[in-house]
KOLLO-870219 format. One record per residue (C-alpha): residue number from 1; residue in three letters; x, y, z. Coordinates in nm, 3 decimals, m for minus. Each point is the difference from the previous one (the first is absolute). Last residue first. Layout:
# residues N
  pos  code       px       py       pz
  NUM   Ala        X        Y        Z
...
END
This chain:
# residues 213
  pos  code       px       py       pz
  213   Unk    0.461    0.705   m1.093
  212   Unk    0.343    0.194   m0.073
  211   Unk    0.172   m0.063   m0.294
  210   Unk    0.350   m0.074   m0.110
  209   Unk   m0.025   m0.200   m0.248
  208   Unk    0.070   m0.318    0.219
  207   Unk   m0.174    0.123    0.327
  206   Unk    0.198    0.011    0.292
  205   Unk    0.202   m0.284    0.198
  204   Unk   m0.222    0.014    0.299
  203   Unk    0.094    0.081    0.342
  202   Unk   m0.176    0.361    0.017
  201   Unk   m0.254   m0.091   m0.236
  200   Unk   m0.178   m0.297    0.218
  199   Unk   m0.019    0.184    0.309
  198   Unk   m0.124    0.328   m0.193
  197   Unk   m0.320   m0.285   m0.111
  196   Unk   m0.018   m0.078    0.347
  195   Unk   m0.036    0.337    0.098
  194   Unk   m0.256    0.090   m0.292
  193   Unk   m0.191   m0.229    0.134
  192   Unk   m0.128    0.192    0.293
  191   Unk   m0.357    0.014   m0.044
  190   Unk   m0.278    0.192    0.131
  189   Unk   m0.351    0.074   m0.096
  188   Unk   m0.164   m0.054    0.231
  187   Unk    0.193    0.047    0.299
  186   Unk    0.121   m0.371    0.217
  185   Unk    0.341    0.002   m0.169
  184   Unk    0.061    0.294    0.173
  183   Unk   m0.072    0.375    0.057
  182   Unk    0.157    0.172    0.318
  181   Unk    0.224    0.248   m0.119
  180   Unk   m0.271    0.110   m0.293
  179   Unk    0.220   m0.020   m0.363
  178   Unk   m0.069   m0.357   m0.071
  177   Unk   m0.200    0.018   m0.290
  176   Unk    0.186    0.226   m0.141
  175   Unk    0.334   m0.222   m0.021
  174   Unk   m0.262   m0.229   m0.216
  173   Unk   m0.076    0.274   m0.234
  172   Unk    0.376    0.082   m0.023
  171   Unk    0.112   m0.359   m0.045
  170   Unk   m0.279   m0.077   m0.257
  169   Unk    0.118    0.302   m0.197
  168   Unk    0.352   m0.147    0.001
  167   Unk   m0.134   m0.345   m0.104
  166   Unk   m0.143    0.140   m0.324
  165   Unk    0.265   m0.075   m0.256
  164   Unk   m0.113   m0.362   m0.027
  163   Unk   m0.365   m0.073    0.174
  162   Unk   m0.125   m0.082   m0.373
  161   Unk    0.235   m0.297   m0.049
  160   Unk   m0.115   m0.141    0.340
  159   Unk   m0.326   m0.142   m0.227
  158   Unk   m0.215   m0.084    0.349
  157   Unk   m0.208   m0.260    0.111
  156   Unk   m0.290   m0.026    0.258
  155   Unk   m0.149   m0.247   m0.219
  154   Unk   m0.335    0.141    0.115
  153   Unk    0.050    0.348    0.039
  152   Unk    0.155    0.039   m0.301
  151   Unk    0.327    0.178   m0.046
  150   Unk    0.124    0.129   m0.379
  149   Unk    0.270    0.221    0.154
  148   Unk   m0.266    0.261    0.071
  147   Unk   m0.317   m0.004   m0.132
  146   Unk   m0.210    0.268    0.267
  145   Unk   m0.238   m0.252    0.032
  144   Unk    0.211   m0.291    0.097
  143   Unk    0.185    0.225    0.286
  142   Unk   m0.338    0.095    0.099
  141   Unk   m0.117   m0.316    0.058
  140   Unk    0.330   m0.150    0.152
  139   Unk   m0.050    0.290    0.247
  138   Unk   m0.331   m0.030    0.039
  137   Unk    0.012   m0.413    0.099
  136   Unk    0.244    0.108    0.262
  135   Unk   m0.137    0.240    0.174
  134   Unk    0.020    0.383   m0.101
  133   Unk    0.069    0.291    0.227
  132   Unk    0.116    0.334   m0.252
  131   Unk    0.357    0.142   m0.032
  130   Unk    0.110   m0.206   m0.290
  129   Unk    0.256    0.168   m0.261
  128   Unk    0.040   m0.085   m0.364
  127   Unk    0.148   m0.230   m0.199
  126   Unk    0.309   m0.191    0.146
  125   Unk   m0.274    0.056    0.377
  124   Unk   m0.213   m0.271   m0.221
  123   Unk    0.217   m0.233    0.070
  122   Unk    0.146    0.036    0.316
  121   Unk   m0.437   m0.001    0.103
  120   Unk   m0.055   m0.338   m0.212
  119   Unk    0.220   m0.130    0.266
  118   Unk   m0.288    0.069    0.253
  117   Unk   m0.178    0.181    0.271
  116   Unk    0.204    0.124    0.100
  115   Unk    0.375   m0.175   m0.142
  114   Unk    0.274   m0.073    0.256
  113   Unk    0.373   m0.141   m0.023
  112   Unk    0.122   m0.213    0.278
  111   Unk    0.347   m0.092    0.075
  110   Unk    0.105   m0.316    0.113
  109   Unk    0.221   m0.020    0.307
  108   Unk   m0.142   m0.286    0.168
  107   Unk   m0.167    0.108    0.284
  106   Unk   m0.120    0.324   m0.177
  105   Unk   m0.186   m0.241   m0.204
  104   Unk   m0.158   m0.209    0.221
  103   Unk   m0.173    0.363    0.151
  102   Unk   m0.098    0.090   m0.309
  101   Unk   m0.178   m0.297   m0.073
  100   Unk   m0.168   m0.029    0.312
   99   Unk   m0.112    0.382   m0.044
   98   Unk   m0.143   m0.107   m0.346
   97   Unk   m0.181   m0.314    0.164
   96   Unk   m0.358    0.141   m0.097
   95   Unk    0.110    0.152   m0.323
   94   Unk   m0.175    0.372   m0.002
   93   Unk   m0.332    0.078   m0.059
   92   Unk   m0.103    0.288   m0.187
   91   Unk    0.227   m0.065   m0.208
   90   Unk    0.281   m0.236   m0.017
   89   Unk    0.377    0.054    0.136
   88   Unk    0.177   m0.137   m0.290
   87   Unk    0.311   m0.137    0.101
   86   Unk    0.315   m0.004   m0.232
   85   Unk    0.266   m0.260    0.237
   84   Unk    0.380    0.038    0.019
   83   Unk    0.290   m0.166    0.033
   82   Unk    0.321    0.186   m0.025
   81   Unk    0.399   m0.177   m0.049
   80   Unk   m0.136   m0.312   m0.106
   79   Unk    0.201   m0.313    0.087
   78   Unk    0.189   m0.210   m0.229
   77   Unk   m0.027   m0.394   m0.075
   76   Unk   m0.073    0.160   m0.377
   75   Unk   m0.348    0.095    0.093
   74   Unk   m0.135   m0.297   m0.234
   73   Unk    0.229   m0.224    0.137
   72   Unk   m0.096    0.014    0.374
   71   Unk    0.175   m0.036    0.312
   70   Unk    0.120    0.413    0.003
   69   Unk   m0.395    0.059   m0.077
   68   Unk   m0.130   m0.193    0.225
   67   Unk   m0.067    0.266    0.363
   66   Unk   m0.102    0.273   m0.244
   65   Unk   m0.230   m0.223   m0.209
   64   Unk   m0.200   m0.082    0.363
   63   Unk    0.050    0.370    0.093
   62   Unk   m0.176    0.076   m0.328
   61   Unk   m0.281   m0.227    0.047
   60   Unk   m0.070    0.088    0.287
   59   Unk   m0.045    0.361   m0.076
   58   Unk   m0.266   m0.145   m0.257
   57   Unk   m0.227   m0.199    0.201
   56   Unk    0.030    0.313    0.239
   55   Unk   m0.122    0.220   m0.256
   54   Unk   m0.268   m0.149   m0.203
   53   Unk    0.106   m0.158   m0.376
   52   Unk    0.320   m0.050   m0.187
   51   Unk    0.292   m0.253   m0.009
   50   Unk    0.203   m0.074   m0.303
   49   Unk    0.236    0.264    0.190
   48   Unk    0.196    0.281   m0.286
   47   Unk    0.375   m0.054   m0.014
   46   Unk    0.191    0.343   m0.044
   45   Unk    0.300    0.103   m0.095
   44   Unk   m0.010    0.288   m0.193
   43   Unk    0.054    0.049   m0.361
   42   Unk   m0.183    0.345    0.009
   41   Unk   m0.246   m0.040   m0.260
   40   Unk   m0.015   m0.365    0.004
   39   Unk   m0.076   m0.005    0.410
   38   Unk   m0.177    0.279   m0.028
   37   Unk   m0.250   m0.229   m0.251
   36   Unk    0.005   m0.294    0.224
   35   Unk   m0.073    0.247    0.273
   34   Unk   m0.335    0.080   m0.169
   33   Unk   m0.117   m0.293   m0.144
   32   Unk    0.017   m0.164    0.397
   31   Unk   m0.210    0.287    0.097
   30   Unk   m0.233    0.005   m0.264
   29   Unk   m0.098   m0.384   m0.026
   28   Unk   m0.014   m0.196    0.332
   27   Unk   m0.049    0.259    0.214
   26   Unk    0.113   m0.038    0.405
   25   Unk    0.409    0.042   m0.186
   24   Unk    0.305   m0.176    0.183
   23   Unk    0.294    0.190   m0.081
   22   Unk    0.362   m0.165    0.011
   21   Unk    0.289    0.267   m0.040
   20   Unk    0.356   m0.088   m0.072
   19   Unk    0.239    0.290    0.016
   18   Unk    0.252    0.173   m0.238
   17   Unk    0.242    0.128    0.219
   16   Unk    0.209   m0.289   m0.101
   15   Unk    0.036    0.082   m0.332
   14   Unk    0.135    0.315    0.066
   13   Unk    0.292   m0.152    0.158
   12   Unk    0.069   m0.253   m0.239
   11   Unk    0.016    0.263   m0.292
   10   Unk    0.269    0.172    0.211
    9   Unk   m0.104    0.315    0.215
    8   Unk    0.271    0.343   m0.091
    7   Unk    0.011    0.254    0.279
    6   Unk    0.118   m0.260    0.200
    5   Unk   m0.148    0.028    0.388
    4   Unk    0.155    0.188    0.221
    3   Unk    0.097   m0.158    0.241
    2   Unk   m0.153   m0.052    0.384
    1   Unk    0.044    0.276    0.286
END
């Protein structure tokens, strides 16, 4: 049987359970604005990829910055603990190389977290629940319509301010979403970013005032 461990951790100790994510976001706008603003609220760790765009382009992209980052000064020549890519699974029609993507990325360790149809659907799940089908172009629609978080449709921007407070609700209404056995990322609507997001505040350092998101 091992030891025990110390009832007491040292400072360094705690610090290094605090781990290093890199998450590569399809959407340009809302998805990166949202884990820059967990990242603040939670002091986490987290470097968000310069690269967006369809699926497999963008799993690539993340094992390529997985394979640098402990040559490479801007990841401080150190390597990330998690890697993981935010996919948007499109509606009605889903990304042609999606399975492709998925595939690469189980090769490589990187995690993937899903949004169907859309990130706009994490979003709008801080307000309200979403039981009903929607594509893509809806979703942003409706999220636009209903004024939340100052989106629009066309910037595809969102004021993460507006999220704080709310992420527990977005948890439950997510966690919801996949209460059928054998739902997945391919049910409309689905998402699983809540997972990530739990990810993120078990190794973090915690929010400075004490806060939850």
């Amino acid at each position: 049987m091992r030891g025990k461990k110390p009832l007491q951790q040292t400072a360094k100790s705690k610090r290094q359970e605090r781990l290093r994510f890199l998450i590569y976001c399809e959407d340009e706008k809302a998805g990166a604005e949202y884990f820059k603003g967990v990242k603040g609220d939670l002091r986490a760790q987290i470097k968000i990829g310069s690269q967006h765009g369809e699926p497999l382009g963008l799993v690539k992209a993340a094992v390529d910055h997985m394979d640098r980052a402990e040559r490479c000064r801007e990841d401080r020549w150190t390597p990330y603990d998690e890697v993981w890519c935010v996919i948007d699974v499109e509606a009605p029609q889903p990304h042609a190389c999606l399975d492709q993507a998925l595939q690469l990325a189980k090769q490589n360790g990187v995690g993937v977290a899903f949004a169907n149809p859309c990130f706009e659907l994490w979003v709008m799940l801080h307000f309200e629940s979403v039981t009903a089908h929607h594509d893509s172009s809806r979703m942003q629609a409706v999220l636009e319509g209903k004024g939340h978080c100052g989106y629009n449709a066309r910037a595809k921007s969102i004021q993460y301010g507006s999220l704080r407070g709310k992420y527990e609700t977005a948890r439950m209404n997510a966690m919801n979403l996949r209460l059928d056995p054998l739902s997945d990322y391919r049910w409309n609507p689905w998402t699983d970013i809540d997972e990530l997001v739990e990810r993120v505040k078990k190794y973090a350092a915690g929010s400075v005032d004490g806060t939850a998101l």
